[in-house]
C-alpha positions as a Markdown table, in Angstrom:
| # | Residue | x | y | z |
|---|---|---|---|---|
| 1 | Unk | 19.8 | 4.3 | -6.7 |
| 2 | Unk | 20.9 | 4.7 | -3.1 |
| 3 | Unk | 21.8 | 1.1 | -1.2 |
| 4 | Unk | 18.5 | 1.4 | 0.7 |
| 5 | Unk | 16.5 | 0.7 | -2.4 |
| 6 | Unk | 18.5 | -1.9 | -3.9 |
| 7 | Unk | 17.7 | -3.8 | -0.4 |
| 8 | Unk | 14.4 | -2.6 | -0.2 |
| 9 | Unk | 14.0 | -4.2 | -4.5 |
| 10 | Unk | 16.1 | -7.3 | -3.3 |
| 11 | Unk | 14.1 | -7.9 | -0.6 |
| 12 | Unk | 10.6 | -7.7 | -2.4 |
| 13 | Unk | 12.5 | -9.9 | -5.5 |
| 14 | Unk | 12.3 | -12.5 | -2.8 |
| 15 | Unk | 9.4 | -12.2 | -1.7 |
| 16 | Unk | 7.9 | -12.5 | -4.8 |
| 17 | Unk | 9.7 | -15.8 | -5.8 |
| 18 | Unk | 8.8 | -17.2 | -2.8 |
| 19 | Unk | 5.0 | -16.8 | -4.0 |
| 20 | Unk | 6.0 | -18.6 | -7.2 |
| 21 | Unk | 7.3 | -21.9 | -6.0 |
| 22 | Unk | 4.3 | -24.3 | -6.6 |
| 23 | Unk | 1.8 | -21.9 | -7.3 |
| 24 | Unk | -1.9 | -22.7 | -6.6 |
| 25 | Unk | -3.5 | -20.8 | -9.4 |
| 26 | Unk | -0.8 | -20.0 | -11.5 |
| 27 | Unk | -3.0 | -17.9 | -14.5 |
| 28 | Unk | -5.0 | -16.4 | -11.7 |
| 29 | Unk | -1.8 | -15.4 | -10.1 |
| 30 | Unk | -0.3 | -14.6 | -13.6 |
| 31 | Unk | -3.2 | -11.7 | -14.3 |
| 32 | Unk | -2.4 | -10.3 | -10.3 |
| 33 | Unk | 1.2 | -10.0 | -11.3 |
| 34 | Unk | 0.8 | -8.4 | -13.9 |
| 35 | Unk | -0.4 | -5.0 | -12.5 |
| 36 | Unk | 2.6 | -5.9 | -10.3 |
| 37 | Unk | 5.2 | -5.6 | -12.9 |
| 38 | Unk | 3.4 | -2.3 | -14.1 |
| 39 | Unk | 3.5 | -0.7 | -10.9 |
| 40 | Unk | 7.7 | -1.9 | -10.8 |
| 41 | Unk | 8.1 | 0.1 | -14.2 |
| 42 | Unk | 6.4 | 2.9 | -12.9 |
| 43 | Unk | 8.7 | 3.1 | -10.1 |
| 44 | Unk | 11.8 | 2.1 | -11.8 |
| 45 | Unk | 11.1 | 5.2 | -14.0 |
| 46 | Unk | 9.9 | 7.3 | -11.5 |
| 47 | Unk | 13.2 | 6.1 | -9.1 |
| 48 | Unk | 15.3 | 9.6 | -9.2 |
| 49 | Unk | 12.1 | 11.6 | -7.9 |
| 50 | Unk | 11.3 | 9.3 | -5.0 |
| 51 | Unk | 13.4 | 9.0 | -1.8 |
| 52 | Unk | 14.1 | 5.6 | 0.1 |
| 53 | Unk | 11.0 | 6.2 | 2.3 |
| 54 | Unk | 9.2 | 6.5 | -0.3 |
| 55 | Unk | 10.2 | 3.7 | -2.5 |
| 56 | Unk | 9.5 | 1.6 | 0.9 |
| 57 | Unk | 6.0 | 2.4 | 1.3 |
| 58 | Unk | 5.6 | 1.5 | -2.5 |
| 59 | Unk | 6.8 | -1.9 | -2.1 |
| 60 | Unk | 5.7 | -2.2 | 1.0 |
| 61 | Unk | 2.1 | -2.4 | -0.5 |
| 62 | Unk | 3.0 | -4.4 | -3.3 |
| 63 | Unk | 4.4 | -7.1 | -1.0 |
| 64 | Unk | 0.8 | -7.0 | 0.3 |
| 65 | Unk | -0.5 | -7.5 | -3.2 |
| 66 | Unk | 2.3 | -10.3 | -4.1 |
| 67 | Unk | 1.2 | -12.4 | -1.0 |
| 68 | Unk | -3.1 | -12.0 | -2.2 |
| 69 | Unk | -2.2 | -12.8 | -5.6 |
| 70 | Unk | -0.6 | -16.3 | -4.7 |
| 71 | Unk | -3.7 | -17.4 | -3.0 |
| 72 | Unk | -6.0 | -14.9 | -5.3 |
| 73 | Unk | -6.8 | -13.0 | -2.6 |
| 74 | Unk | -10.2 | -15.5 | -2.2 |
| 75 | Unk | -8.2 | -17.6 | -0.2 |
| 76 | Unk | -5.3 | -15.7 | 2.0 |
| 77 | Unk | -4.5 | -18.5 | 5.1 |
| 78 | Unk | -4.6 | -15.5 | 7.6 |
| 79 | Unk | -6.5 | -17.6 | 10.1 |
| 80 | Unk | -3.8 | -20.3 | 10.0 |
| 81 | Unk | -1.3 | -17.6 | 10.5 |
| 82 | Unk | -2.8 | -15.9 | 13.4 |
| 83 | Unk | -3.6 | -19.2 | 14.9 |
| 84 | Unk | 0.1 | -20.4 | 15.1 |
| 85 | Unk | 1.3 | -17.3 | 16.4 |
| 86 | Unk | -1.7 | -16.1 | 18.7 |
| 87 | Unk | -3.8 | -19.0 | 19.2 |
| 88 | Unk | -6.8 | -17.2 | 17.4 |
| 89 | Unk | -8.9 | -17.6 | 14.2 |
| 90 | Unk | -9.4 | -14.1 | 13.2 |
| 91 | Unk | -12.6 | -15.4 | 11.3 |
| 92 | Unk | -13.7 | -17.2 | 14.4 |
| 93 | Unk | -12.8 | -14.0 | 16.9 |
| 94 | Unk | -14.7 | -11.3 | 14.6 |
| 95 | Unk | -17.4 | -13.7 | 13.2 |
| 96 | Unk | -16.4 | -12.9 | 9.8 |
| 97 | Unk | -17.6 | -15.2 | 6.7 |
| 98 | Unk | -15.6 | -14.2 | 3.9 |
| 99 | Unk | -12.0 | -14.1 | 3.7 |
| 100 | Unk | -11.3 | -10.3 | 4.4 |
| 101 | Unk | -7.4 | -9.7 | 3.2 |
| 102 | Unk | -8.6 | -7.8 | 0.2 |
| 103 | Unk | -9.9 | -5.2 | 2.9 |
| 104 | Unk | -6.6 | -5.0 | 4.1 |
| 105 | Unk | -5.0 | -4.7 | 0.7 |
| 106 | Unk | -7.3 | -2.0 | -0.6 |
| 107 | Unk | -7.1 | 0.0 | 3.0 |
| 108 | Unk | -3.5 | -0.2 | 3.0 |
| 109 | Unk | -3.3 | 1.3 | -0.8 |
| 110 | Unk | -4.8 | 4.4 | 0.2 |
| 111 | Unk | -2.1 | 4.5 | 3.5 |
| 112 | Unk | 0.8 | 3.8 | 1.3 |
| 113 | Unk | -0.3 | 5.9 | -1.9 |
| 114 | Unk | -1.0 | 8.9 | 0.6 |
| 115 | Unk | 2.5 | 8.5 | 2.1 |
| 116 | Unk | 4.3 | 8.4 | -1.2 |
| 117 | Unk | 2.6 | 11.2 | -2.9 |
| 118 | Unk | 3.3 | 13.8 | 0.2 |
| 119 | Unk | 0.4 | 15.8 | -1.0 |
| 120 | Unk | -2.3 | 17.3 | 0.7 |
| 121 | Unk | -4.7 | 15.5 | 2.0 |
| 122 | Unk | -7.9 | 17.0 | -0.3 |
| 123 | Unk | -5.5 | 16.1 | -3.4 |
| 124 | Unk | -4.5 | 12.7 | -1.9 |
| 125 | Unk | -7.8 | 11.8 | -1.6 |
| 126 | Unk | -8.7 | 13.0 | -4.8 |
| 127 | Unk | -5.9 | 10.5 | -6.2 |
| 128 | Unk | -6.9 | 7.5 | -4.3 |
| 129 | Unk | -10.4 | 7.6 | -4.9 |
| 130 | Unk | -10.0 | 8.2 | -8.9 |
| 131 | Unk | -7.3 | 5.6 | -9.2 |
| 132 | Unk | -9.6 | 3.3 | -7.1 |
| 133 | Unk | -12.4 | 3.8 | -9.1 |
| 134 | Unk | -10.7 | 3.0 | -12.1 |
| 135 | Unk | -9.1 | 0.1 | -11.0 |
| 136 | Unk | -13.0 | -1.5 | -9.9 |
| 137 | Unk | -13.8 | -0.1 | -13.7 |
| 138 | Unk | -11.2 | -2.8 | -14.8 |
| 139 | Unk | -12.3 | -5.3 | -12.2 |
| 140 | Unk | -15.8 | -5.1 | -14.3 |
| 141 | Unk | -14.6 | -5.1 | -17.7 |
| 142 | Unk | -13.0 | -8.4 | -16.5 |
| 143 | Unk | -16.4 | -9.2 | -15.0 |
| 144 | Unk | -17.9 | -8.8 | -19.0 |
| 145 | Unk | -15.1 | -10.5 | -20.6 |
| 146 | Unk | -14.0 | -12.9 | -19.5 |
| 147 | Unk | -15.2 | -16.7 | -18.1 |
| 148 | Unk | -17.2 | -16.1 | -15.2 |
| 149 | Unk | -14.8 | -18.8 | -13.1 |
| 150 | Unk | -11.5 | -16.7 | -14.2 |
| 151 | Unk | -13.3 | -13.8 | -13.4 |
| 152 | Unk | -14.4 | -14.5 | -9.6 |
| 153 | Unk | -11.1 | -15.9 | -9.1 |
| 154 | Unk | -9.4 | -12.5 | -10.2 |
| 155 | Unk | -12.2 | -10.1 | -8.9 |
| 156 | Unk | -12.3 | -12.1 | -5.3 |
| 157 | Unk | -16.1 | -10.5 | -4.7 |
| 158 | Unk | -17.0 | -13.9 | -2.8 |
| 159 | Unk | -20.6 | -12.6 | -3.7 |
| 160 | Unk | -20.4 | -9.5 | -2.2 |
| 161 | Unk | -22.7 | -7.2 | -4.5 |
| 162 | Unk | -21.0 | -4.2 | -2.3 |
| 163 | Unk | -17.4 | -4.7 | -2.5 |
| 164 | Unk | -16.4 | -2.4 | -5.1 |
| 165 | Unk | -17.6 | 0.6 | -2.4 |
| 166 | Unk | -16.2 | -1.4 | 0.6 |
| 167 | Unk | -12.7 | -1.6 | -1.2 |
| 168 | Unk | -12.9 | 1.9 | -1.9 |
| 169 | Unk | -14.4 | 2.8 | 1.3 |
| 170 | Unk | -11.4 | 1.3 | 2.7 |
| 171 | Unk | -8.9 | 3.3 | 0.2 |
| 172 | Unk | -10.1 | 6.7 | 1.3 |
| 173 | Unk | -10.0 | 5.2 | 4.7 |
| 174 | Unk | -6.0 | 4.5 | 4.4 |
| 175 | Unk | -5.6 | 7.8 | 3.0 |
| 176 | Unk | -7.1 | 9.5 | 5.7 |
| 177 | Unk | -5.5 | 7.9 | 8.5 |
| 178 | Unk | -2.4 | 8.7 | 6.6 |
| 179 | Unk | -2.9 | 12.0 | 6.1 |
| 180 | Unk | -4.3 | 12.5 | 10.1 |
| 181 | Unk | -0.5 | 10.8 | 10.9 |
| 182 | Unk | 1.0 | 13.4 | 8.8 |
| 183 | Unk | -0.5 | 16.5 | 10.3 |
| 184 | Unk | 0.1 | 15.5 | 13.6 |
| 185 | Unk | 3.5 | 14.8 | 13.3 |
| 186 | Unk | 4.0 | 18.0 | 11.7 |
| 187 | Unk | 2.2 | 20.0 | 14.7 |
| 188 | Unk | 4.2 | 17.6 | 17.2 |
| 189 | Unk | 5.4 | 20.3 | 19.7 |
| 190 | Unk | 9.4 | 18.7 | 18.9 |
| 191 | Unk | 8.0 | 20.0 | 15.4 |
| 192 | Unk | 6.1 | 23.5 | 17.0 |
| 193 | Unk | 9.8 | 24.6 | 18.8 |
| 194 | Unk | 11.8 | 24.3 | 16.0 |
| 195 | Unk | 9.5 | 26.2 | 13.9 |
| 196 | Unk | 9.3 | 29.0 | 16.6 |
| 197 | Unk | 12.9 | 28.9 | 17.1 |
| 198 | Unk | 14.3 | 32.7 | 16.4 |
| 199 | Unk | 17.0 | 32.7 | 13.6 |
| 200 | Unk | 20.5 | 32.8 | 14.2 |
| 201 | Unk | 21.9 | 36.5 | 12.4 |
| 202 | Unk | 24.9 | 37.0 | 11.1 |
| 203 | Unk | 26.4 | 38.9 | 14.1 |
| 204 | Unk | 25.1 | 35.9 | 16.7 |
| 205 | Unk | 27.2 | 33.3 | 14.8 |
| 206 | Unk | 30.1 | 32.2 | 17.3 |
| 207 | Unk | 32.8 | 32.6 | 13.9 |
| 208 | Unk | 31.7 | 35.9 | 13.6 |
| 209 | Unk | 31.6 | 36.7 | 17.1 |
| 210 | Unk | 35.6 | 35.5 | 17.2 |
| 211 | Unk | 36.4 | 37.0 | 13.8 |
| 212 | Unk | 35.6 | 40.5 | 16.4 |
């Protein structure tokens, strides 16, 4: 564990016990966290394989998913956010009428999954949609078993027959942008001189050339 990531893990520890002082919905926000302390584990475990960036764009999207699972993502205050710092209802600006941070949550999964996994971007998208997909195949056994109040306030539909294919619409949206950011960074022409750059030999080195 390099001193980056024990920041980067102190810094989300806060975060997340910040979102437990007087929680809202407490067993609603109990069932969020829990995929939260599963994902933790996986990346505790996973923690020699993954470099710092990488463990930041992991908790990066967890911090997302800490902040919708105080206010089960139904209810995310973004408007009263935006209003104090821009003076505008985002609802109000865009005409919206549902609350859309679960949008943002499932849009920046597939940015941040995409960025960790460093794969190309056929497989990435492969990843993101199956792991999507299963994760709205959860969201519908909780549908079937349990009380329909628990299960809107986990779910967050906010009777939107089509948000299972908008959130993963939005998934393969994040991985794509992702994966657009990576290849042009890597055809950057910074990038397309050093990989045209001749090689130094042997006899061009300056210790050889003074060992003559």
């Amino acid at each position: 564990m390099t001193r980056g990531k024990w920041w980067l893990l102190g810094a989300f520890g806060a975060l997340m016990a910040v979102t437990w002082i007087n929680p809202l919905w407490p067993a609603e926000q109990a069932l969020h966290s829990s995929l939260t302390a599963v994902a933790l584990l996986a990346l505790w475990l996973s923690r020699r394989r993954l470099d710092t960036a990488q463990w930041a764009w992991a908790l990066f999207f967890l911090a997302l998913h800490t902040i919708a699972a105080r206010w089960i993502y139904s209810f995310v205050p973004y408007d009263g956010w935006t209003d104090a710092l821009l003076g505008v209802r985002m609802s109000e600006a865009f005409s919206w009428d549902r609350n859309h941070f679960d949008r943002l949550v499932h849009f920046a999964y597939g940015l941040c999954l995409t960025a960790l996994l460093r794969r190309k971007w056929v497989r990435s998208l492969e990843i993101v949609l199956a792991t999507s997909a299963l994760y709205e195949l959860l969201e519908w056994a909780i549908a079937m078993t349990l009380a329909p109040g628990v299960a809107e306030a986990y779910n967050g539909q906010q009777g939107d027959v089509w948000d299972a294919h908008a959130d993963m619409a939005l998934a393969a949206l994040g991985a794509l942008v992702t994966s657009l950011a990576s290849c042009a960074r890597r055809r950057s022409p910074a990038a397309t001189t050093r990989s045209q750059a001749p090689a130094t030999t042997p006899q061009e080195r300056p210790g050889r050339a003074r060992a003559r």
